[in-house]
N, C-alpha and C positions, 0 to 999 in steps of 0.2 A: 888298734893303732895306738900307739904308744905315745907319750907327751912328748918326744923329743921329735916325732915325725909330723906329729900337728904343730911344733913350733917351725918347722922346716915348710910346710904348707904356708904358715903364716908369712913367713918372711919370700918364699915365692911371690905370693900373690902381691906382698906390698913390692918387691920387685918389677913384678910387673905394672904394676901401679905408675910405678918410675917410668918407666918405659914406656907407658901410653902418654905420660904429661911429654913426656921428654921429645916424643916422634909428633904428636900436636901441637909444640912448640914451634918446632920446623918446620911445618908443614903449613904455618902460617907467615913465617919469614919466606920461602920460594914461590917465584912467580910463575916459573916455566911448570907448563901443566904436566908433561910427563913424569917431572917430577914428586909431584904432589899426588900424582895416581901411585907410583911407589912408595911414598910414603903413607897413604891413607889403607894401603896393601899390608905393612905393618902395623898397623894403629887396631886393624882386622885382626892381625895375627895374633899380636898381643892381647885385643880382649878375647877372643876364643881360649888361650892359654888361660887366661884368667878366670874365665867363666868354668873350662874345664878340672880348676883347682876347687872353688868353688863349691861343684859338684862333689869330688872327692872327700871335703870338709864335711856336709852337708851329709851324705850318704853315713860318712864314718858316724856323724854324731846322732843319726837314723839309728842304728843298729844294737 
């Protein structure tokens, strides 16, 4: 894996970083629970993405 694909990981994962503060945010502003169950549905999404970057970091620097 080449430096410019691990800095493209990097900024992924801080992406998604974003995006878990960002749907945890909201997710404590709404009252109505159907809501909050779709949002906690991404908050999932997003650290799976995350965890699944993670791993590709991880494995590359394995090898």
């Amino acid at each position: 894996m080449t430096q410019k694909d691990l800095l493209y990981l990097e900024d992924a994962i801080g992406h998604e970083d974003n995006l878990i503060d960002i749907w945890e945010y909201y997710q404590e502003l709404l009252s109505a629970q159907e809501l909050k169950n779709l949002v906690k549905k991404q908050i999932k999404k997003h650290q799976e993405l995350k965890a699944n970057l993670l791993k590709v970091m991880e494995d590359t620097a394995n090898e």
